[in-house]
PAZAPA-4460 file (N, C-alpha, C; in steps of 0.05 Angstrom, whole numbers, plus 32768, in hexadecimal, padded with zeros to 4 digits):
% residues 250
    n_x    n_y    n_z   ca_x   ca_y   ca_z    c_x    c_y    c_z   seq   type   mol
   7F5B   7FB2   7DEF   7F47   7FAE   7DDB   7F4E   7FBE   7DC2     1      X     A
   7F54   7FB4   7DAB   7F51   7FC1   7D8F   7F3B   7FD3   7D8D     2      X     A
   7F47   7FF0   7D83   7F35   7FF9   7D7D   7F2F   8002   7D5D     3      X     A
   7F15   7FF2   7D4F   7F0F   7FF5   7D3A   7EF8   800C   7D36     4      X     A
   7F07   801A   7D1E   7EFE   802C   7D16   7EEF   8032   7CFB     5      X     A
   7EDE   803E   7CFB   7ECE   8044   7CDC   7EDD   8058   7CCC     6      X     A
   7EE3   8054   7CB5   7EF0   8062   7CA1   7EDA   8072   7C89     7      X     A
   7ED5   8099   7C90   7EC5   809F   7C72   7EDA   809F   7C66     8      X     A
   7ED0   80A4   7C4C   7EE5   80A3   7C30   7EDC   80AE   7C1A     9      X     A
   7EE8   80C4   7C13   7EE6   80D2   7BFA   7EFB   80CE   7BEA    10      X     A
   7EF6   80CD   7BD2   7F0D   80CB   7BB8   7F02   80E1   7BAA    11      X     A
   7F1E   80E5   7BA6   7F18   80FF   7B89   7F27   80EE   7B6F    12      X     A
   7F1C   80F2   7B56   7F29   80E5   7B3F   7F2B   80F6   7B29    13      X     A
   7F3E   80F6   7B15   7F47   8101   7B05   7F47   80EA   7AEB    14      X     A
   7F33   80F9   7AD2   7F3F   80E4   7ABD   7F4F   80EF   7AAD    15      X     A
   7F59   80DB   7AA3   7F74   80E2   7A8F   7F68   80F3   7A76    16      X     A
   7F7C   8109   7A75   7F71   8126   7A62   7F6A   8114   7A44    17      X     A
   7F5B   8113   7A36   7F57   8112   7A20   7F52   80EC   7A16    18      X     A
   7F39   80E1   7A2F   7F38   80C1   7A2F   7F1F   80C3   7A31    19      X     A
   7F0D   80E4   7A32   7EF3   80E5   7A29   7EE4   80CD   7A48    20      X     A
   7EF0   80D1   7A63   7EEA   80CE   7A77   7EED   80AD   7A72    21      X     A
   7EF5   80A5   7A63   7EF9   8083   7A65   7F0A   807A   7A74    22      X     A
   7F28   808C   7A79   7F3B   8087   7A96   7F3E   8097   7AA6    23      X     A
   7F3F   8080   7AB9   7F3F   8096   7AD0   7F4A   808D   7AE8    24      X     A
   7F4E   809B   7B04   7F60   8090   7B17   7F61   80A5   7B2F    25      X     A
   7F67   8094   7B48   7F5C   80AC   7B59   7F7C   80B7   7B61    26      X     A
   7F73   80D6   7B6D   7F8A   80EE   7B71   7F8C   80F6   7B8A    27      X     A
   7F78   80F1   7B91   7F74   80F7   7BB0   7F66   80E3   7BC9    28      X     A
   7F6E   80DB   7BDB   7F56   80D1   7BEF   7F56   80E1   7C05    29      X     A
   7F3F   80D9   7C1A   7F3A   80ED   7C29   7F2F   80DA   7C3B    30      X     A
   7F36   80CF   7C55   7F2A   80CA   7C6A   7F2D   80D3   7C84    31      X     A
   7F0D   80CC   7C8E   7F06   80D2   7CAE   7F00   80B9   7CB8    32      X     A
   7F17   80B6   7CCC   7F13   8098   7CE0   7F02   80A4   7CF8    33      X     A
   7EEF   8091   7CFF   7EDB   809C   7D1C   7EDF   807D   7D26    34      X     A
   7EE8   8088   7D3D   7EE5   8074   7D57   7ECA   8075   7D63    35      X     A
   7EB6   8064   7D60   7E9E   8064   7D6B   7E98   8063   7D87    36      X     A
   7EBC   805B   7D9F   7EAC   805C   7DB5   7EB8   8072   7DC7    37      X     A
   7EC6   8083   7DBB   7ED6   8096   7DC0   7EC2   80B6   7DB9    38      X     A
   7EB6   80AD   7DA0   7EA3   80BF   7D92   7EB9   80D4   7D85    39      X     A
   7ED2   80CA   7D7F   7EF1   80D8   7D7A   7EED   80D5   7D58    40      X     A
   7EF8   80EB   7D4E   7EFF   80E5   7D35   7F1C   80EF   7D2D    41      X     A
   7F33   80E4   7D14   7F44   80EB   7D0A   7F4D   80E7   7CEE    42      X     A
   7F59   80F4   7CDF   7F51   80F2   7CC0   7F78   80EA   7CB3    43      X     A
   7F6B   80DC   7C9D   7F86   80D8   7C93   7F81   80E1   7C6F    44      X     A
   7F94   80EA   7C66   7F8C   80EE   7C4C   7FAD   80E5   7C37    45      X     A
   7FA2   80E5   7C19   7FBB   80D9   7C13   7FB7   80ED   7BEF    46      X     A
   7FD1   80F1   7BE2   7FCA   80FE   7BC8   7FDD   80F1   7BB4    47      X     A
   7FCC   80E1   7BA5   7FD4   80CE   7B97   7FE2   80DC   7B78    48      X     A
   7FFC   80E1   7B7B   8005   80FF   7B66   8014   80EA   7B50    49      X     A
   8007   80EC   7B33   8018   80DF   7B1F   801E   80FB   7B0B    50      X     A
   8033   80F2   7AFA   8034   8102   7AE8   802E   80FE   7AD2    51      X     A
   800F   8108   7AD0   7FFD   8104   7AB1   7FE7   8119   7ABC    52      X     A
   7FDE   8123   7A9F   7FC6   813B   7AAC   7FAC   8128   7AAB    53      X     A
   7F9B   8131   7ABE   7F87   8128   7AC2   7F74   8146   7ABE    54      X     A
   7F57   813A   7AB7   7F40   814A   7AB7   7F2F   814B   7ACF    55      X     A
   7F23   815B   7ADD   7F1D   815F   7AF7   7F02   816C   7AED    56      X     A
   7EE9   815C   7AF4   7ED3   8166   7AF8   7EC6   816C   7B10    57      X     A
   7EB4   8180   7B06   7EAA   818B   7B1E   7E8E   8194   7B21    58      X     A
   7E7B   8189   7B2F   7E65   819A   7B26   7E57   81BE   7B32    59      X     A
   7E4D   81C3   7B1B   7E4C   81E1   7B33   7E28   81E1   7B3F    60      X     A
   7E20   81F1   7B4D   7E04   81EC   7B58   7DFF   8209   7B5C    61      X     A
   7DE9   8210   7B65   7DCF   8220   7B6D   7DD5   8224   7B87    62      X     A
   7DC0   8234   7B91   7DC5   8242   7BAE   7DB6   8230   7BBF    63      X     A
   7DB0   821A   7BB3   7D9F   81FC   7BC0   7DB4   81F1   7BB8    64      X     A
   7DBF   81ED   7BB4   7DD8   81E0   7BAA   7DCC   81B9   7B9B    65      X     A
   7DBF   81CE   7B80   7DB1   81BB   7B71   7DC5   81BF   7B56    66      X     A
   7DCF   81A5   7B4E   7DE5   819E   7B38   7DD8   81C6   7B18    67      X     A
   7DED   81C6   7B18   7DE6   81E1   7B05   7DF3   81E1   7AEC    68      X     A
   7E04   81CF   7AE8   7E17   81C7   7AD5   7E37   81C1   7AE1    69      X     A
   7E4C   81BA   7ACB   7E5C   81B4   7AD7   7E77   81C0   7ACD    70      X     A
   7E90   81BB   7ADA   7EA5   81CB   7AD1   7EBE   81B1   7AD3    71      X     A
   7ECF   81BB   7ABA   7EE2   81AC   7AB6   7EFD   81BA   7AB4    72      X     A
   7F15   81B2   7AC9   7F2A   81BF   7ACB   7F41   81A3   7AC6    73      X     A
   7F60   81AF   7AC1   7F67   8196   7AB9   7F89   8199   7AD0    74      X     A
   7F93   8189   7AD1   7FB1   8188   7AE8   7FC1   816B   7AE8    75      X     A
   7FDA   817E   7AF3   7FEC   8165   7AEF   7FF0   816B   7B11    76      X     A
   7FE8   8152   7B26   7FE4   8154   7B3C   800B   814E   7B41    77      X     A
   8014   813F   7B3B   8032   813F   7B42   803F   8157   7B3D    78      X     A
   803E   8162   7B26   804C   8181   7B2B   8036   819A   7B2F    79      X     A
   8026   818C   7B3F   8019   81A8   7B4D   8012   81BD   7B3B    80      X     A
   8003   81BA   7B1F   8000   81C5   7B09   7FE1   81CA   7B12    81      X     A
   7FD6   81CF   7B11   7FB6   81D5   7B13   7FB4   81EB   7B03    82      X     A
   7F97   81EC   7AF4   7F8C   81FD   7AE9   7F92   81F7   7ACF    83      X     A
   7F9F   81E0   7AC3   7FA0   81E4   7AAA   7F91   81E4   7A8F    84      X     A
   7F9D   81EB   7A7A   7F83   81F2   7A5C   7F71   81D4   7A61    85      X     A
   7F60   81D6   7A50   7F50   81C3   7A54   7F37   81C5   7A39    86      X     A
   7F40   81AF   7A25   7F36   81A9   7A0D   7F2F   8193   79FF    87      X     A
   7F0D   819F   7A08   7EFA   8186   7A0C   7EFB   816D   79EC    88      X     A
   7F0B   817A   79D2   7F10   8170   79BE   7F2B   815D   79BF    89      X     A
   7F40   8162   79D0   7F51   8157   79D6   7F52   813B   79D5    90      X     A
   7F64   8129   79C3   7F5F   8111   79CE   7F77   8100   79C7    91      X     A
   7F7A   80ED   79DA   7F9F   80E4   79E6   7F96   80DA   79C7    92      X     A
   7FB8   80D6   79C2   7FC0   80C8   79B3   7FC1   80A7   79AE    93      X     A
   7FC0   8098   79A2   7FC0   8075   79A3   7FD4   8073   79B9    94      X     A
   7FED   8078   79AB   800E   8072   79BA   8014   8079   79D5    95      X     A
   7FFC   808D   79DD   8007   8098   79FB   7FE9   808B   7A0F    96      X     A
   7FDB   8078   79FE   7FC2   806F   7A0C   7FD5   8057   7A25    97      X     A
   7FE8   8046   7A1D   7FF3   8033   7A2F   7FFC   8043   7A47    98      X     A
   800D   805A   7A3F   8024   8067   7A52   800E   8070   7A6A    99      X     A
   7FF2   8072   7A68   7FE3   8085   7A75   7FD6   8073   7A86   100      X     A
   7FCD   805A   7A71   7FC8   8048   7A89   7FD7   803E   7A99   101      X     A
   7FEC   8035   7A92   8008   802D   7AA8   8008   8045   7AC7   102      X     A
   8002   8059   7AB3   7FFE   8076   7AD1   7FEE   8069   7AE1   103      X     A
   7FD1   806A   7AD3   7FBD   805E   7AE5   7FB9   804D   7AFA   104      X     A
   7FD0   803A   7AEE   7FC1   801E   7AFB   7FDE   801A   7B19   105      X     A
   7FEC   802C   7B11   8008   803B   7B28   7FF5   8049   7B3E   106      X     A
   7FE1   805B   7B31   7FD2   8068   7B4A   7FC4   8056   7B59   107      X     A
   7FB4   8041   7B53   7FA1   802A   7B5D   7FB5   8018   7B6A   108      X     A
   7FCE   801E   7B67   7FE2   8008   7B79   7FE7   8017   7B8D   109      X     A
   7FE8   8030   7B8A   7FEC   8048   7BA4   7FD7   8047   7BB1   110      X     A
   7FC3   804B   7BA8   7FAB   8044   7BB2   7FA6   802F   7BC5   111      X     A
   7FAF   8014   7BB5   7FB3   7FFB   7BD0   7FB8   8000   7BE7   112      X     A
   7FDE   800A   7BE0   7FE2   8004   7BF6   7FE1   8013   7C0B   113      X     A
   7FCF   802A   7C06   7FC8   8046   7C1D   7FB1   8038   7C27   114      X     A
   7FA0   8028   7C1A   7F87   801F   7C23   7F8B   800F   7C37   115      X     A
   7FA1   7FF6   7C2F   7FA7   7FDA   7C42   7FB5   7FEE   7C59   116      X     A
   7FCD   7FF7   7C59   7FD9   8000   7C71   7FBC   8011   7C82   117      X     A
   7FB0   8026   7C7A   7F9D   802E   7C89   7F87   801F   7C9E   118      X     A
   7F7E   8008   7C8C   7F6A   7FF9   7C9A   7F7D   7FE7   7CAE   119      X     A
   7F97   7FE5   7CA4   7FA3   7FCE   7CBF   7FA9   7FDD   7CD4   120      X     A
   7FB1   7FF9   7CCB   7FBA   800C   7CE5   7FA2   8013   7CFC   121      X     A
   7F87   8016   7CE6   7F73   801D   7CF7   7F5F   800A   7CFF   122      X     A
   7F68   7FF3   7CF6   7F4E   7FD8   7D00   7F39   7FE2   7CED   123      X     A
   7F3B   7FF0   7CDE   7F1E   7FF0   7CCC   7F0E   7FD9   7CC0   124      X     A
   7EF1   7FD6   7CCE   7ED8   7FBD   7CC0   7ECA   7FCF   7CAF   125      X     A
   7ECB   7FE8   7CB0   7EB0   7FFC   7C9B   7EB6   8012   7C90   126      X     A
   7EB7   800C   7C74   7EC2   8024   7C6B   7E9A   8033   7C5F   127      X     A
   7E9E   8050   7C67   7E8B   8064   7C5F   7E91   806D   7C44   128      X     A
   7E77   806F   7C2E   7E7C   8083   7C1F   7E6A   808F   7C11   129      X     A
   7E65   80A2   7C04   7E50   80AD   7BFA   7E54   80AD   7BD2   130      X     A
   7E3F   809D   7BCC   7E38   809F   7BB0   7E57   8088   7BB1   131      X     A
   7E5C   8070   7BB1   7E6F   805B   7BB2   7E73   8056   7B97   132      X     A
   7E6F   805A   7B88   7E6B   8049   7B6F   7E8C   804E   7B67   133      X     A
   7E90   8063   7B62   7EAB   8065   7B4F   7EBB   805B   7B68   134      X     A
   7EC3   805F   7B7F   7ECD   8059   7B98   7ED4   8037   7B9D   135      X     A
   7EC0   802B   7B91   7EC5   800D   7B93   7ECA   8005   7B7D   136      X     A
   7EC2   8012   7B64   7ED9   8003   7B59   7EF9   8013   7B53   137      X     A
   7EFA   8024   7B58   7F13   802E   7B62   7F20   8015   7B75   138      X     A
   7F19   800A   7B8A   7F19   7FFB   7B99   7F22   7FDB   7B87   139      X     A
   7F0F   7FD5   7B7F   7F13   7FB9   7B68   7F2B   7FBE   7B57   140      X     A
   7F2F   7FD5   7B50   7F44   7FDB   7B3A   7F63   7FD8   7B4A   141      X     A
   7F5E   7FE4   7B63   7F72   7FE3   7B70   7F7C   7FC5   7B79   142      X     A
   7F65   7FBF   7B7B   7F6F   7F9A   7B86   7F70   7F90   7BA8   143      X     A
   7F67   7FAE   7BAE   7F63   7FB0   7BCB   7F51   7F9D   7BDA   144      X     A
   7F5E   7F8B   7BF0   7F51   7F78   7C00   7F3A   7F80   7C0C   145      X     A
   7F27   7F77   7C05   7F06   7F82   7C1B   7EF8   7F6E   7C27   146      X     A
   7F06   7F55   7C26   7EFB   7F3C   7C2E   7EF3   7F47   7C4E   147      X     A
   7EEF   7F4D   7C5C   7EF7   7F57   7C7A   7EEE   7F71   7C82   148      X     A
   7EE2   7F80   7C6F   7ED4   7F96   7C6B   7EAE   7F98   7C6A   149      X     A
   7EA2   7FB0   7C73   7E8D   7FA8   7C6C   7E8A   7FCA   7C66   150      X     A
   7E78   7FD5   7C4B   7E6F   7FEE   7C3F   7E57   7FED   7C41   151      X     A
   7E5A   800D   7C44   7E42   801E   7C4A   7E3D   8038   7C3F   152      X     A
   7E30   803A   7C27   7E27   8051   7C19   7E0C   806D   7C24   153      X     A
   7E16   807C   7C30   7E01   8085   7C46   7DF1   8096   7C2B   154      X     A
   7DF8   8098   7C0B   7DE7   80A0   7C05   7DD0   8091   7BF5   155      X     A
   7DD7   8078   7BFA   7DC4   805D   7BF1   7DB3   805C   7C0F   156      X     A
   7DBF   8067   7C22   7DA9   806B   7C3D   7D94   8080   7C3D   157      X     A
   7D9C   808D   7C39   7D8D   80AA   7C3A   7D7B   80AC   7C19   158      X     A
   7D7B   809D   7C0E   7D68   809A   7BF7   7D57   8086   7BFE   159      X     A
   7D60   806E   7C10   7D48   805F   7C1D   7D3E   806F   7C2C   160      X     A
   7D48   807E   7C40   7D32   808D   7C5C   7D1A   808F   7C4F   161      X     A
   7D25   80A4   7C39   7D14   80B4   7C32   7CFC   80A5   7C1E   162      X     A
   7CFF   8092   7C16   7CF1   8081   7BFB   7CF7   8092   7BE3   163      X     A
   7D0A   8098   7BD5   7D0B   80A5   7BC4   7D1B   809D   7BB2   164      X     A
   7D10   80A3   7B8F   7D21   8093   7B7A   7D3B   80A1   7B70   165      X     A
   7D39   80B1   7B77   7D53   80BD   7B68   7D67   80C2   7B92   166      X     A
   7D83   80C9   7B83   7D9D   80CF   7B9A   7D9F   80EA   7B95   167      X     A
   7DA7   80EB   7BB7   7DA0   8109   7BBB   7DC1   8112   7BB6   168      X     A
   7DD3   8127   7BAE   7DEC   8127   7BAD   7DFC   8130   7BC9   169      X     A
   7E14   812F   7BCB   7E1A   8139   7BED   7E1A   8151   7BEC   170      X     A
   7E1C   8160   7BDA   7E16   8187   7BDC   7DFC   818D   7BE4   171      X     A
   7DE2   817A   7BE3   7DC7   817C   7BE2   7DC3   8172   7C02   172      X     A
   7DD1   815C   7C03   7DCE   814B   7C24   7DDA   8163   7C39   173      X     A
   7DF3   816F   7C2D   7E02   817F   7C3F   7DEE   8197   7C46   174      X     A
   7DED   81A5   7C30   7DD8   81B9   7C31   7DBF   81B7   7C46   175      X     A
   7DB4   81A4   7C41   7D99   819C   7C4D   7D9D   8199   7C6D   176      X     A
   7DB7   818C   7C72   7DC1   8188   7C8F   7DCE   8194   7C97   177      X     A
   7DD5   81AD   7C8C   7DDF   81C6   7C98   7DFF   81B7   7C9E   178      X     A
   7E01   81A8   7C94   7E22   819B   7C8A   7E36   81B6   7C84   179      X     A
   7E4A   81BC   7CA0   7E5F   81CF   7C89   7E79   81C5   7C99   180      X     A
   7E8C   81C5   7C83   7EA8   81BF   7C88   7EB3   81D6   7C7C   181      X     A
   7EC5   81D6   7C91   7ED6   81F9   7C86   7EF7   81F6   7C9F   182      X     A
   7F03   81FA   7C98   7F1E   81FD   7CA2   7F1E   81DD   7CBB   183      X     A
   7F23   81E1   7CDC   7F2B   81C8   7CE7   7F0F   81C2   7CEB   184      X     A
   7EFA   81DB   7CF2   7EE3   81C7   7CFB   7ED0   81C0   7CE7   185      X     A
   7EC2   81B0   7CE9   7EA9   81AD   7CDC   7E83   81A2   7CEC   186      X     A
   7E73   81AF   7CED   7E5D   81A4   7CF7   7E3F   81A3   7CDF   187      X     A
   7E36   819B   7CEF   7E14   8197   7CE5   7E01   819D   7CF1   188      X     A
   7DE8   819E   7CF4   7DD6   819E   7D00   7DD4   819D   7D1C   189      X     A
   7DE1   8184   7D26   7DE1   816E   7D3C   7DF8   816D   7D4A   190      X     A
   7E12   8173   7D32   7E24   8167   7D40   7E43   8183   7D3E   191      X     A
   7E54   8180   7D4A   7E6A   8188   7D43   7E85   8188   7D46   192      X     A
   7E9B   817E   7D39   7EBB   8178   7D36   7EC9   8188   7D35   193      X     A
   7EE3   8184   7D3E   7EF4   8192   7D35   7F15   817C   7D31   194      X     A
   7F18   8179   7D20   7F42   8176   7D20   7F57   817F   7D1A   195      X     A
   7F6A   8173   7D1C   7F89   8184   7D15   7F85   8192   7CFC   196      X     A
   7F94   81A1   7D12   7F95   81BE   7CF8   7FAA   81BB   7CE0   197      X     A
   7FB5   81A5   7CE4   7FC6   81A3   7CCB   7FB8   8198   7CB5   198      X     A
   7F9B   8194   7CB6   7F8E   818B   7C9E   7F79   81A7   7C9D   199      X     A
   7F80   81C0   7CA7   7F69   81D1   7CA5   7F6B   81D4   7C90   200      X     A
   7F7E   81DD   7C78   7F75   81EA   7C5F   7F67   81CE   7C44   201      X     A
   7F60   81B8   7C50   7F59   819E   7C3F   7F40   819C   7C44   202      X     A
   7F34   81A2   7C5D   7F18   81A3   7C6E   7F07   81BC   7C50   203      X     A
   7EFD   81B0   7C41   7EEF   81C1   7C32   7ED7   81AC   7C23   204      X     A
   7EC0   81B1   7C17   7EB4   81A4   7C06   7EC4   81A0   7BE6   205      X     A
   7EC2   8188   7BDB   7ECA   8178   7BC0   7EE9   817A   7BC7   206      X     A
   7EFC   817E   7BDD   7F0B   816C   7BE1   7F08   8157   7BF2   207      X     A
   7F1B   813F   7BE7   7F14   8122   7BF9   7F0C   811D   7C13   208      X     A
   7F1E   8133   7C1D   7F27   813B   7C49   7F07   8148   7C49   209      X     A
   7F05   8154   7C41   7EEC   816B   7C47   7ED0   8159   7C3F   210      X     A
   7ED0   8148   7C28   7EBB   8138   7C1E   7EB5   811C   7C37   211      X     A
   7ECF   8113   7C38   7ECB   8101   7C50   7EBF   8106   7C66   212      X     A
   7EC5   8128   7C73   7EB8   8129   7C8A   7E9C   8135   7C7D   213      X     A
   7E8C   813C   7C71   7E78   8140   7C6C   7E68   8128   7C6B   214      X     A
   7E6A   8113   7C5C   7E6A   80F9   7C64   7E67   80EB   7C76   215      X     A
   7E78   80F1   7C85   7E71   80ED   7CA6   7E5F   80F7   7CB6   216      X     A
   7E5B   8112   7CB7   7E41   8126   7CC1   7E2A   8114   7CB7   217      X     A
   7E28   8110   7C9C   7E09   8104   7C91   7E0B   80EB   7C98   218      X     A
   7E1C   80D9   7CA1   7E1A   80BE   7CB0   7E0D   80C1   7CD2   219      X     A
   7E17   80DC   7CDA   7E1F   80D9   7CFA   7DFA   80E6   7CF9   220      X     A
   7DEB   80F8   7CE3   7DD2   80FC   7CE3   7DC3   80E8   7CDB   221      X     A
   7DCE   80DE   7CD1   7DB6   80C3   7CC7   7DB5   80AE   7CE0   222      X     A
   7DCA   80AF   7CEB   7DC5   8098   7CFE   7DB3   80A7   7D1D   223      X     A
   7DBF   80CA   7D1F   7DAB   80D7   7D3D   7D9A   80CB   7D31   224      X     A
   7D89   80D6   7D1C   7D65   80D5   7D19   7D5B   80D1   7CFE   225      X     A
   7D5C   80BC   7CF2   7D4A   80B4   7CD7   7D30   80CE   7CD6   226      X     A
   7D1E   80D1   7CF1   7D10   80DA   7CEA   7D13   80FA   7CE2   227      X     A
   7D27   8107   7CF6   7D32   8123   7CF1   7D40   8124   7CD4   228      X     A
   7D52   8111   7CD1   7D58   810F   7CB2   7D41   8111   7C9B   229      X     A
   7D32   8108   7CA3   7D14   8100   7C83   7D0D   811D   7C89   230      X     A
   7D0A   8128   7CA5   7CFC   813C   7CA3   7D10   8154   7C9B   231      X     A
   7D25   815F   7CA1   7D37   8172   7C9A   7D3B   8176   7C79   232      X     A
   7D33   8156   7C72   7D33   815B   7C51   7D1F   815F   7C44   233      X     A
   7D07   8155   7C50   7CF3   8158   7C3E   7CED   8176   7C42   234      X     A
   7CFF   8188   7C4E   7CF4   81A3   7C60   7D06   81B2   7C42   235      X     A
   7D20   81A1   7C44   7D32   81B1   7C22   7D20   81A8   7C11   236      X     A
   7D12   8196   7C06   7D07   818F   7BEF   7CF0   81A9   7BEE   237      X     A
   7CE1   81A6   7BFC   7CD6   81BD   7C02   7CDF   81DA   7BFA   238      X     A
   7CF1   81E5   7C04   7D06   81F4   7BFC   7CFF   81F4   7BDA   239      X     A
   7D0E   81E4   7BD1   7D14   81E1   7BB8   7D00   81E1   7BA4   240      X     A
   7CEB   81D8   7BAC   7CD0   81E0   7B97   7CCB   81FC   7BA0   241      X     A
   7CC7   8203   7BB2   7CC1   8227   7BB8   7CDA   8237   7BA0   242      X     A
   7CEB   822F   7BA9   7CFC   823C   7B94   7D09   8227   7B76   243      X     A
   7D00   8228   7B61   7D02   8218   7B51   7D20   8228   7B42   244      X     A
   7D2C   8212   7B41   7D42   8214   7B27   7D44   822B   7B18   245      X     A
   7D54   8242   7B0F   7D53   8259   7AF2   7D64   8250   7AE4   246      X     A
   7D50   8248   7ACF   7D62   823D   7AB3   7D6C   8255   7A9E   247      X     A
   7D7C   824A   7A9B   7D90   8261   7A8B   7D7D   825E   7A6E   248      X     A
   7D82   827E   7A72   7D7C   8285   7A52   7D85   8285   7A42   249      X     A
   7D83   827A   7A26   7D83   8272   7A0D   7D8B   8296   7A01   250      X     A
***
């Protein structure tokens, strides 16, 4: 018997330094395959390295880990450049606007074909993801077959549980579910993993490896108990009005 597996999936993306976030392209992926009758999980990840600097956002948060503003760092992921200047006035030139998209649309072909080989190797019907939007069309851009696929945004779930109009972010979901990933293992509340240690130093939050399995935790809780879920959060919302936001002073 084939065994078909569920794929989470994080992307990290980088836009091109000085396109004022208009291009962009992903640098990293990050998946966790779960065998559902094994209750087994194993992760594959891939680092999509061109040579062009990209801008790398990030948001920073609160000790609720409620959005606090954000930070912008800039890298050239092929020569392993990180940290570089970063000037928000900056802006490409006409002549070097083609050369950059040609980068781009090189990464969305890399992209393909890590995607197609993955899902044939692992029988994948479901790919997981949280907050999908840039993710699929990352996906469209790439040209990637999904005829045979079926998605699932667990944070379009967890905003139904709850009836609620606004999305909750995964630093907020994590938080709330006692979500931590840190070196091979990672647990939650409910549950707890561990894998090869050759992905321990990737196992972190806002990288892809580390985002994916967080991802997974808030899938594997939403499916124990809808009702422990509504309640665990409305217990942080709670939380969060007791302690309100300190806005910076002027």
């Amino acid at each position: 018997m084939v065994v078909q597996e569920m794929a989470f999936i994080d992307m990290e993306f980088g836009h091109v330094y000085g396109t004022k976030k208009l291009i962009y392209m992903p640098i990293e992926v990050g998946v966790l395959l779960y065998d559902r009758q094994k209750d087994s999980i194993s992760t594959s990840q891939r680092k999509i390295k061109k040579d062009i600097v990209v801008e790398m956002w990030k948001n920073t948060t609160d000790d609720l880990k409620r959005t606090a503003g954000s930070t912008t760092t800039c890298a050239n992921v092929a020569k392993e450049q990180y940290q570089l200047p970063y000037d928000k006035e900056y802006t490409l030139e006409m002549e070097d606007l083609q050369p950059a998209l040609e980068v781009t649309w090189s990464a969305y072909a890399d992209l393909n074909t890590y995607l197609t080989k993955l899902t044939r190797e692992h029988h994948i019907q479901t790919m997981v993801f949280f907050s999908k939007r840039m993710e699929m069309a990352a996906i469209a851009r790439a040209k990637f077959d999904t005829k045979n696929l079926q998605f699932l945004d667990i944070q379009d779930k967890i905003k139904d549980a709850l009836k609620m109009e606004k999305l909750l972010s995964l630093d907020r979901v994590s938080y709330a579910l006692g979500i931590d990933v840190s070196n091979n293992c990672f647990r939650s509340k409910n549950f707890d993993y561990s894998i090869q240690k050759t992905y321990e130093s990737k196992i972190k939050p806002h990288r892809a490896l580390g985002d994916a399995a967080r991802i997974f935790l808030a899938y594997k809780e939403f499916k124990r108990s809808r009702d422990d879920l509504r309640s665990t959060i409305r217990e942080y919302f709670k939380d969060c009005r007791e302690n309100p936001p300190i806005k910076n002073k002027e």
